[in-house]
C-alpha positions in Angstrom: -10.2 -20.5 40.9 -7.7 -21.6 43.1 -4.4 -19.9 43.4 -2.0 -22.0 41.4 -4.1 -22.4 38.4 -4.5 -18.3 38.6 -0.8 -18.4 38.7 -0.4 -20.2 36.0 -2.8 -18.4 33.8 -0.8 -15.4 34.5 2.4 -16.8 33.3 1.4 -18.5 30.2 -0.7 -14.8 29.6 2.5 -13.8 30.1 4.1 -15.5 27.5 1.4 -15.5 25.0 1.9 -11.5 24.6 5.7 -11.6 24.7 5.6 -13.2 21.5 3.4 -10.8 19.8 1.8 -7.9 20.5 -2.1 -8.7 21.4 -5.2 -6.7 22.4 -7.3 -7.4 25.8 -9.8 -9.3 24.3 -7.6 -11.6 22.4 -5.9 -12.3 25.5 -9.5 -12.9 27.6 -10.8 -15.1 24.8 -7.0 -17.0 25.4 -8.1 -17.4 28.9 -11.1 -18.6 28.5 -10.2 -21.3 26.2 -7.2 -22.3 28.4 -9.4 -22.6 31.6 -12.3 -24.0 30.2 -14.1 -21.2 30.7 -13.9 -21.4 34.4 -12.3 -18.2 34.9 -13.9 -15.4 36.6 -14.6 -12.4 34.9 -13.0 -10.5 37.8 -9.9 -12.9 37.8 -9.7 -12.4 33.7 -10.0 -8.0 34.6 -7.3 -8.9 37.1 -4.6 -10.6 35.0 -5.7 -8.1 31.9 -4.3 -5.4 34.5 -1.7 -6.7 35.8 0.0 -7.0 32.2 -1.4 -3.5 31.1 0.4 -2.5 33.8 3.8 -4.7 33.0 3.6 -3.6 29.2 2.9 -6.9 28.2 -0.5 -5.2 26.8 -0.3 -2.1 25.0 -3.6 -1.3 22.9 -1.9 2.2 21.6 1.4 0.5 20.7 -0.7 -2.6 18.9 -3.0 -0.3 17.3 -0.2 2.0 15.9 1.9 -1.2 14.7 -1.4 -2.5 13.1 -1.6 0.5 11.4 1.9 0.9 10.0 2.6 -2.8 9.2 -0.3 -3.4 7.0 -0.2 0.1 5.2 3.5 -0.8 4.4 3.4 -4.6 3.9 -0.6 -5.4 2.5 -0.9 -1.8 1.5 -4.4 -2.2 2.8 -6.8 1.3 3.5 -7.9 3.4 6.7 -11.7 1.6 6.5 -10.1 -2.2 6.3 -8.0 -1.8 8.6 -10.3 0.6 11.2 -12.5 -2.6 10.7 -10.3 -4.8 11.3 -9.1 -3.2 14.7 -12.6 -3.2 15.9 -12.9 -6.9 15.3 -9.6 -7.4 17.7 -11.6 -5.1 20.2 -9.1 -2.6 20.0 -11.0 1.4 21.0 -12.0 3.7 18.4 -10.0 6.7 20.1 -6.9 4.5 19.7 -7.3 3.5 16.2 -8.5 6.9 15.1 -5.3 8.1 16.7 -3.0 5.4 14.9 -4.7 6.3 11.8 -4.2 10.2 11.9 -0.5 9.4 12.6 -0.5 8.4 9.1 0.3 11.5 6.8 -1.8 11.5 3.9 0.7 11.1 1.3 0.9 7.4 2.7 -2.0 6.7 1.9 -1.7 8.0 -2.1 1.8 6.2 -2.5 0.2 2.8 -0.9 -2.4 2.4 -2.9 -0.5 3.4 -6.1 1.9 0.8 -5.2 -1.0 -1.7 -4.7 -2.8 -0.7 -8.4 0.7 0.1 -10.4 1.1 -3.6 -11.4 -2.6 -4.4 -11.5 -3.2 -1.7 -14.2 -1.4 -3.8 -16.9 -3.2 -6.8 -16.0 -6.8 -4.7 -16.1 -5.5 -3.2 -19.2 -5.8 -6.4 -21.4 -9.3 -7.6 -19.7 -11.0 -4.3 -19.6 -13.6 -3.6 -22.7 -12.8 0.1 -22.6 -11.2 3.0 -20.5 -14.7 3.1 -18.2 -14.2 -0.9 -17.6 -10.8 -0.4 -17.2 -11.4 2.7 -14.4 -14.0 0.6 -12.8 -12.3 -2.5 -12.1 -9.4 0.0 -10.4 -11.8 1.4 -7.9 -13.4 -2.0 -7.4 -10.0 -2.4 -6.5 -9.4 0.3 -4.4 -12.4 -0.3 -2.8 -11.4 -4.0 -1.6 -8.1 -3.0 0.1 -10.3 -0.7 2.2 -9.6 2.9 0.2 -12.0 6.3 0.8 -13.0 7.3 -2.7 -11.0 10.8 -2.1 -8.2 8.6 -2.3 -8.9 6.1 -4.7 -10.4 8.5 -7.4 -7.2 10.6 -6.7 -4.5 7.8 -7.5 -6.8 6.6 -10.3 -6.8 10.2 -11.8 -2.7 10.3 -12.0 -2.8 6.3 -13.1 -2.0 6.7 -16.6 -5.4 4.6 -18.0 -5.8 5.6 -21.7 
């Protein structure tokens, strides 16, 4: 690739993750699509460096933003959103450390928040207390909650 066009990759890299924080590999699947996938895999390694090393790429600041905005705002669990970190190619040892940051208390008040106003809705479809408990931890379940955790909240949810 010649030497302008590298330049230029580099900038507009450049740009792409000032805007918003973004893992390695959505910035190399960026680059690809940008240069029609004429981009070496060496020159792709060699821009991903250069803005690891500028702090335009931080995969332990994303993962431990991830973490904390979708646990506050979508109220979403530990396994959606360890999933959903491994679909952005983020490493395990980083998202297992962004999750631990979490104190576990978090995680109960979260997912209360999430099933308080769902447990009146439930209340007037379910056929019994059992239908009721199950369409909780279907619930629970969804947004990506361990059962110690789900069966926990669901045990201080006032269901009868």
């Amino acid at each position: 690739m010649e030497a302008d066009a590298f330049k230029e990759l580099l900038i507009k890299a450049g740009r792409y993750t000032s805007k918003y924080e973004k893992t390695s590999k959505e910035v190399t699947e960026k680059l690809l699509t940008w240069s029609d996938g004429e981009i070496e895999p060496s020159e792709i390694e060699e821009i991903i460096d250069q803005l690891k090393s500028e702090k335009f790429i931080d995969e332990e600041r994303y993962a431990e933003r991830y973490v904390r905005d979708k646990l506050t705002m979508l109220k979403k669990g530990p396994i959606l959103i360890r999933y959903e970190l491994q679909e952005r190619g983020v490493p395990s040892s980083l998202i297992q450390k962004a999750l631990s940051a979490i104190p576990y208390d978090d995680w109960f008040s979260a997912l209360e928040e999430y099933l308080s106003p769902k447990l009146a809705r439930y209340k007037t479809k379910a056929k019994n207390e059992y239908d009721l408990r199950m369409r909780l931890v279907d619930a629970a379940y969804r947004r990506g909650y361990p059962s110690d955790i789900y069966e926990e909240v669901i045990d201080r949810l006032e269901i009868s």
